[in-house]
C-alpha positions, -999 to 999 in steps of 0.1 A, spaced: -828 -714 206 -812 -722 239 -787 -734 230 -779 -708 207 -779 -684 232 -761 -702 259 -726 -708 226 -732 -668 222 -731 -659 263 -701 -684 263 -678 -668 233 -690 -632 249 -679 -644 283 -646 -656 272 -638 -626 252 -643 -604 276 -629 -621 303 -598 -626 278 -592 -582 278 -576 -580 312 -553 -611 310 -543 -600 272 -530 -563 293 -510 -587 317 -493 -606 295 -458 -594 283 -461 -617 251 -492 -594 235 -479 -559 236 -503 -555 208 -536 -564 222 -524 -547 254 -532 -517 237 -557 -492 245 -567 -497 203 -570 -529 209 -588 -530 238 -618 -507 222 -615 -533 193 -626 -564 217 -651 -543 238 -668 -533 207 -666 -570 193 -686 -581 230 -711 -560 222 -718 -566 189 -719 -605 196 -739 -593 228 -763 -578 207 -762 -603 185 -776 -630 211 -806 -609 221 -816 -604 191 -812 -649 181 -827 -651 215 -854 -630 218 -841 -617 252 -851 -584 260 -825 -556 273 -832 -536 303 -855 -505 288 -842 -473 307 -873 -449 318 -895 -429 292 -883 -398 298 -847 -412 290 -860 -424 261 -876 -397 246 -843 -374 256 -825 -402 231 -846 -401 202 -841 -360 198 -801 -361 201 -810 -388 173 -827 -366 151 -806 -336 164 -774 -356 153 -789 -362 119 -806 -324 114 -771 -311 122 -752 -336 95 -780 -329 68 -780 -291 73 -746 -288 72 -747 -305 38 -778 -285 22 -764 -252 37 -732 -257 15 -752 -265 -14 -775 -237 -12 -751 -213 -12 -727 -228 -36 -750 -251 -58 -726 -262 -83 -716 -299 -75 -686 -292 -100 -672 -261 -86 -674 -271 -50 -654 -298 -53 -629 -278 -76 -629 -252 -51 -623 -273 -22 -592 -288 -36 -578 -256 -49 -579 -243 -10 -568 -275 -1 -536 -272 -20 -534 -232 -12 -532 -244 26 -507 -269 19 -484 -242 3 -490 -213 29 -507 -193 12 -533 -174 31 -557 -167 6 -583 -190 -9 -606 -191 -39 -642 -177 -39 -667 -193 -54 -676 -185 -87 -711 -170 -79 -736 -177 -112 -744 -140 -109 -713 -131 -119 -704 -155 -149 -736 -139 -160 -728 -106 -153 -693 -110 -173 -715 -124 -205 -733 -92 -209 -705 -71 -201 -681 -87 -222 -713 -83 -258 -728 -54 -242 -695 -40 -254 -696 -50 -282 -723 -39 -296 -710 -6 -287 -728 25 -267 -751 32 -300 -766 -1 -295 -796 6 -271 -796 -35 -264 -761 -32 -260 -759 0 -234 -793 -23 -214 -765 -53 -211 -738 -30 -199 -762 -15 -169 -775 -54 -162 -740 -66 -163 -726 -42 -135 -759 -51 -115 -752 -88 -117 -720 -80 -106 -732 -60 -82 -752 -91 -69 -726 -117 -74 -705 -93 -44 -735 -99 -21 -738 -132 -24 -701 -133 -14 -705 -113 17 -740 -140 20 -714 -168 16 -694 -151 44 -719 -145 68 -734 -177 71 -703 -198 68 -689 -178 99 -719 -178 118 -740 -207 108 -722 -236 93 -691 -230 113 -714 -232 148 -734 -261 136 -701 -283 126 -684 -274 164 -714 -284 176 -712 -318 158 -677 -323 165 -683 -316 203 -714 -312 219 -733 -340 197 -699 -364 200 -691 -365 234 -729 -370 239 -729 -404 213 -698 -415 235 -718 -414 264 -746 -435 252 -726 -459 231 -704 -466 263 -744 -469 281 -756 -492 257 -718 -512 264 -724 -515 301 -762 -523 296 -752 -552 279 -726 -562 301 -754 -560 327 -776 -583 307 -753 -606 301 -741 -612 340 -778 -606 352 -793 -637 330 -762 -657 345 -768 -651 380 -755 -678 404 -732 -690 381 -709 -659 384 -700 -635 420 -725 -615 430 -701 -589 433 -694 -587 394 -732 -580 392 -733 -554 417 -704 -537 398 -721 -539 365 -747 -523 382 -731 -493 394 -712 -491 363 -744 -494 343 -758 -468 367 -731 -443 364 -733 -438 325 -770 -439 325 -765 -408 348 -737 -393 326 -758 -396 298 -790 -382 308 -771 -355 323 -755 -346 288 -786 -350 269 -806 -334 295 -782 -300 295 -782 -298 256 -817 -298 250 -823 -273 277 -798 -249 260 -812 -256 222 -823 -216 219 -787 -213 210 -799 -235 178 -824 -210 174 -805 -180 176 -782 -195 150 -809 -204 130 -823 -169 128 -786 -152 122 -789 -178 88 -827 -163 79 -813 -131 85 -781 -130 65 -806 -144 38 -829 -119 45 -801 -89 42 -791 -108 6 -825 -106 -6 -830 -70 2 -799 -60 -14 -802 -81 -44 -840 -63 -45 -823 -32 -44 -801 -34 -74 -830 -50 -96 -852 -25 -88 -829 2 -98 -815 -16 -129 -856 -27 -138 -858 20 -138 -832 22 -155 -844 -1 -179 -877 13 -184 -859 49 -184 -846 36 -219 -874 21 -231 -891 56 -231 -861 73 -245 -862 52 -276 -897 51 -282 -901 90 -279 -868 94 -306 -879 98 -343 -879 75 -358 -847 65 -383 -847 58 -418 -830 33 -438 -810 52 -466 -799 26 -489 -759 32 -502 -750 17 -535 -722 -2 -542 -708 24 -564 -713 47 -541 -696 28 -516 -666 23 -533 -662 55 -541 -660 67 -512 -637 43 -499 -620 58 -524 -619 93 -512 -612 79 -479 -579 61 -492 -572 94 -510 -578 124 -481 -584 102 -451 -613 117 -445 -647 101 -446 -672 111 -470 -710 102 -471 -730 111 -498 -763 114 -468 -751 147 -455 -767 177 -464 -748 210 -470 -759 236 -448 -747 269 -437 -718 256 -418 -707 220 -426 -683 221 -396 -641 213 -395 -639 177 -396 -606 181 -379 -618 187 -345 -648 171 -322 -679 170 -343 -710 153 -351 -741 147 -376 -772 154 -369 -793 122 -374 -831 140 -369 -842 170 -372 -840 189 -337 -866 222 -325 -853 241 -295 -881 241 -270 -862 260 -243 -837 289 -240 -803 275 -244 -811 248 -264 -791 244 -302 -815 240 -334 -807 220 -361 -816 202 -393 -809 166 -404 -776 165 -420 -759 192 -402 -721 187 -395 -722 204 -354 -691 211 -339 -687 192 -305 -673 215 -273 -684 199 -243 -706 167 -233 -730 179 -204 -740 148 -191 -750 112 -204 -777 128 -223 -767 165 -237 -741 175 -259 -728 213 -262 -721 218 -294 -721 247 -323 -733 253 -361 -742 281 -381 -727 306 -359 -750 294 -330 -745 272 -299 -764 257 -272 -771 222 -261 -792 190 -277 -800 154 -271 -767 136 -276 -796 107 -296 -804 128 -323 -768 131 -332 -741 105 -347 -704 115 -336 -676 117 -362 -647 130 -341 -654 125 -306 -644 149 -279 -609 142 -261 
């Protein structure tokens, strides 16, 4: 095991040793580099390293304290890494689409262009699928008039998570990733180049009175002065990690705002909803009135004929209206139950003059107007 050790110390010694005479030397410009040079220290102390370990030696341990400061930037380090990951994928889920998006506004930037592609929120792709069959099935389709309103409101909630996307991207993500590239970096440099001169230490401590005393002592300080580097960094990070914190509640809160918003809509859509629900189940209700095939094609023919739809289902009354302008059929029977409103019967052609709101038509027949339900009616000619 010895012996081991003592081939290990011997190649370490030699490398290192070799560094300074390589920078001298006009004949390896290469190695005289400052590349190079990182390459061969990093070498020593992985061979370094190596020989504890085959060896059994044990390193100089720094205080507890020190210690303890290490292992949170450790976990710090890898809380940052992972929560930049998960962040991305909680707001934009789709493994797919990420990547499609990402090289989309990689190829944007390469071209100049300014502005990138969103993400395709899933609220959205469903809000277009009900808008696109809520129409359809057309605005006398109960079902399809409920997609239309749920459609808008999943777009609706598609636009917040956009400004969410925003939000935290700006003032999460974007924080945590500077803090990575800086903060957390130039503290890992500091203890890498630690653990380097630790080593180095080591390895002229265990061969003392075979090299200068002078070479010890200057490990020593050097050793001394990164330890003190170190713990300094460390030491001023930790004491400043309510800027974590704060960043950490501007995520909950952006979340918080998306919720409430996206609350907001559903409730509203979830009245709305309901709203219809009652409408329908308080209108009469219809009655299938079977058309035979004769009578079908008959009027087809009349159709073809006049251009003017027939249907043997309407009842003559008093005034069967001008087909030529704005009018409707009555599809129920309708009692006026307050001043202003129109009467009619099932079957009556009512001539169409205004349309009050999304639930009242103004409208004459038999000489007499007033306003009714625009569902007990079936428009022929709509208004202009």
């Amino acid at each position: 095991m010895h012996s081991t050790e003592n081939h290990f110390s011997f190649a370490c010694f030699l490398l290192y040793n070799t560094i300074p005479r390589l920078k001298r030397g006009s004949r390896h410009k290469l190695c005289s580099s400052h590349g190079c040079k990182q390459l061969l220290t990093s070498l020593f102390v992985f061979l370094q390293l190596f020989s504890e370990k085959i060896s059994g030696a044990e390193g100089t341990k720094l205080d507890d304290d020190f210690q303890e400061m290490e292992r949170k930037i450790d976990i710090t380090n890898k809380v940052v890494a992972e929560l930049l990951s998960k962040t991305t994928e909680y707001l934009q889920p789709n493994p797919a689409y990420r990547a499609r998006l990402g090289m989309l506004n990689t190829m944007s930037k390469i071209r100049g262009q300014v502005k990138t592609t969103g993400y395709p929120q899933t609220e959205g792709l469903l809000g277009d699928c009900m808008l696109r069959h809520g129409r359809e099935l057309g605005d006398e389709s109960e079902f399809g008039c409920a997609l239309l309103d749920a459609g808008e409101c999943m777009k609706q909630m598609a636009e917040v998570k956009d400004s969410l996307d925003i939000n935290v991207k700006q003032n999460f993500i974007d924080p945590l990733q500077s803090l990575q590239d800086k903060d957390l970096k130039e503290i890992l440099y500091h203890l890498k180049r630690l653990e380097g001169r630790r080593l180095d230490y080591d390895y002229k401590k265990r061969r003392q009175g075979k090299i200068p005393d002078e070479e010890i002592r200057q490990a020593v300080e050097k050793f001394e002065e990164s330890k003190e580097l170190a713990e300094r960094s460390m030491f001023n990070f930790l004491e400043n990690d309510i800027e974590q914190v704060s960043q950490l509640s501007v995520f909950v809160e952006a979340a918080l705002d998306y919720h409430r918003q996206s609350a907001q809509i559903l409730e509203d859509l979830h009245n709305r909803l309901h709203n219809r629900m009652n409408t329908a189940s308080s209108r009469p209700k219809r009655e299938l009135q079977h058309k035979s095939i004769i009578a079908t094609l008959e009027s087809n023919e009349k159709l073809h004929h006049n251009g003017i739809p027939s249907n043997s289902s309407i009842k003559p009354s008093g005034s069967s209206g001008n087909l030529d302008q704005p009018c409707c059929r009555a599809l129920y029977d309708f009692e006026p139950e307050n001043e202003g409103e129109l009467g009619f019967k099932e079957g009556d052609i009512i001539t169409l003059t205004n349309q009050i709101d999304e639930n009242w038509f103004e409208g004459m027949v038999n000489g007499e107007s007033g306003f009714f339900p625009i569902n007990y009616v079936e428009v022929v000619v709509p208004l202009p």
